[in-house]
C-alpha positions in Angstrom: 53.1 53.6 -12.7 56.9 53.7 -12.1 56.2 49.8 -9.9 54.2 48.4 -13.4 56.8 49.4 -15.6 59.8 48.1 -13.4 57.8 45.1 -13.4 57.8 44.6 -16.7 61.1 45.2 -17.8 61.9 42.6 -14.9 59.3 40.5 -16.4 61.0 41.1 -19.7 64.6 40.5 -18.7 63.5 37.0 -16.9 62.0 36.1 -20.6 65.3 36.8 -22.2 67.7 35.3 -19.8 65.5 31.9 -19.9 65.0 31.7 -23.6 69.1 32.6 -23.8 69.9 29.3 -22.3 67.3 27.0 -23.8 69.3 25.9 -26.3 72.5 24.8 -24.4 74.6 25.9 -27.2 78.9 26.5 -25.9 80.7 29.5 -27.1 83.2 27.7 -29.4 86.7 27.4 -27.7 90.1 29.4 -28.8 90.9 28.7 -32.5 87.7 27.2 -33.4 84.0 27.7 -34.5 80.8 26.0 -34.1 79.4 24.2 -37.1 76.0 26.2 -38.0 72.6 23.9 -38.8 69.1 24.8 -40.0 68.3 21.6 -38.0 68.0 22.0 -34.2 70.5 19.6 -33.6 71.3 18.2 -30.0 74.9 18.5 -30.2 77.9 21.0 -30.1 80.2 20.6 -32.6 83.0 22.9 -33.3 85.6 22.9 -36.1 89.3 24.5 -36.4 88.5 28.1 -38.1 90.7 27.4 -41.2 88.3 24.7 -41.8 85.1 25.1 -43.8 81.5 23.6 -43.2 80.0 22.2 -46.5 76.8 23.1 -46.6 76.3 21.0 -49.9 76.0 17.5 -48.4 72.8 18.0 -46.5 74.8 16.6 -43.2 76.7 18.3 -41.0 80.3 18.2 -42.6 83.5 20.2 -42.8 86.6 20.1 -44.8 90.1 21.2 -44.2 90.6 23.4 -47.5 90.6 22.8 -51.5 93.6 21.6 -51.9 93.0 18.8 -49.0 89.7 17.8 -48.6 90.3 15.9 -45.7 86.9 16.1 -43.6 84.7 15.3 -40.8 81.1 14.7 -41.0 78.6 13.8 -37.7 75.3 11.6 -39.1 72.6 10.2 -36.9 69.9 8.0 -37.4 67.1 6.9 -35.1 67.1 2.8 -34.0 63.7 0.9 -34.1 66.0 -2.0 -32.1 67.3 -2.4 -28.7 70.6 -4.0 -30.0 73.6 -3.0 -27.8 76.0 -0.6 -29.6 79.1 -3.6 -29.5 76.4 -5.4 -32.0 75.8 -2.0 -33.9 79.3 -1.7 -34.8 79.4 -5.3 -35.1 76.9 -5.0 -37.9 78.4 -2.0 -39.4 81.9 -3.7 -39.8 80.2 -6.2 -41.8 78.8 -4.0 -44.1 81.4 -1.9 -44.8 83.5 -5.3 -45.5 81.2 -6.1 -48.0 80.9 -2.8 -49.7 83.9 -1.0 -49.8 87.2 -2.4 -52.0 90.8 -3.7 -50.2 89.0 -2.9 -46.9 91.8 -3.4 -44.1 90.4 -2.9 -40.3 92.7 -1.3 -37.8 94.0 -4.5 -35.9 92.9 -2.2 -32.7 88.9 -2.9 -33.2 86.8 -1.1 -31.4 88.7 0.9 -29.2 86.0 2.1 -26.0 86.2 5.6 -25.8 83.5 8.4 -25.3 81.9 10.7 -27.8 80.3 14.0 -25.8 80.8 12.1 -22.4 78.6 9.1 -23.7 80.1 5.3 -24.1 81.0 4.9 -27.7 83.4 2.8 -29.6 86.1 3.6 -32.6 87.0 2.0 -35.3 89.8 3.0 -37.8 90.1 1.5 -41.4 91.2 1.5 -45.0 89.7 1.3 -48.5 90.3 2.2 -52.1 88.1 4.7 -53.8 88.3 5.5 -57.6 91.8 4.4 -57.1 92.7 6.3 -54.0 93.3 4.8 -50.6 91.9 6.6 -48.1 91.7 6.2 -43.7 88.9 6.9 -41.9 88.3 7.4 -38.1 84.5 7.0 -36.9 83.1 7.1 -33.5 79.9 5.4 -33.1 77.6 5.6 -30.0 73.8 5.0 -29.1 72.2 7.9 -27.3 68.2 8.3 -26.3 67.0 5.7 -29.2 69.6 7.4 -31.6 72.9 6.1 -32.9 75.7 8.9 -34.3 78.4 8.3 -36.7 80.8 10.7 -36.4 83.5 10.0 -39.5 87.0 11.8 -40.3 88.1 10.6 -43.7 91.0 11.7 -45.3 93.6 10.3 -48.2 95.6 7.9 -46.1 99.1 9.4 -46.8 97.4 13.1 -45.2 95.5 11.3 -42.2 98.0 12.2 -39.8 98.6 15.7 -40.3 94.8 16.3 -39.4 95.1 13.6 -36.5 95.5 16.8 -33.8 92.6 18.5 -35.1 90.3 16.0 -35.1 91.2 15.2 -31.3 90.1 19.1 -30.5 86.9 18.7 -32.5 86.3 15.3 -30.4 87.4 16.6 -27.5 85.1 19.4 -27.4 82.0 17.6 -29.1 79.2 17.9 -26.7 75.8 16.7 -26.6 72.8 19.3 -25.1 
């Protein structure tokens, strides 16, 4: 009896350690926490802990505070193309050209970089809002048939003092 029952708390304990780590979710690192989803998402995100996750905007999003609603949001869309991601952002820069009001493109466009250790490129612009000019930093890269838009956006005169921030949260971004 003793052998049937070790054998099934071992059985027991071998289920709990493997369906612990299915999910390849981090612990968050010092000074921040992960971003919660009802969506199994295939990414680790983490924010600074003063920050707040808005739940409203049915994407994964945070904001600084209130009074300074600078924020970072991470949106992903599957492609039904095979177009490279240089033609992606090509495309996207268009668009936003044509949408968005005194639109003014960093003169550093794209910048390669990596987004959770996958090629992606960054862009950096300008636009007016409802009167406002704001700056926004997105990080755009193509992974298994899916294309993410990570975006900080913040009043341009406040961009900077969030600048640090948003490196930790990029630096730590990680795909499962």
């Amino acid at each position: 009896m003793k052998k049937y029952i070790a054998l099934f708390l071992t059985f027991v304990l071998c289920i709990g350690v493997l369906c612990g780590c299915s999910n390849n979710k981090k612990a968050a690192p010092d000074g921040m926490k992960a971003v919660e989803s009802s969506d199994n998402l295939d990414y680790n995100i983490f924010i600074p802990e003063t920050w707040t996750q808005d739940l409203s905007t049915g994407v994964i999003s945070a904001y600084c505070k209130s009074s300074d609603l600078s924020n970072i949001s991470v949106t992903q869309f599957n492609l039904e193309d095979t177009d490279t991601l240089a033609k992606h952002v090509e495309d996207y820069v268009n668009e936003l050209k044509e949408n968005l009001a005194e639109f003014t493109l960093s003169k550093d466009y794209p910048q390669n970089t990596l987004l959770g250790g996958t090629a992606a490129s960054k862009i950096e612009y300008t636009a007016k809002l409802v009167g406002n000019e704001y700056k926004y930093m997105q990080v755009i890269c193509i992974r298994k048939g899916t294309i993410y838009f990570f975006t900080y956006t913040s009043l341009a005169e406040r961009y900077d003092e969030h600048a640090e921030e948003v490196k930790s949260i990029l630096d730590n971004f990680s795909f499962r």
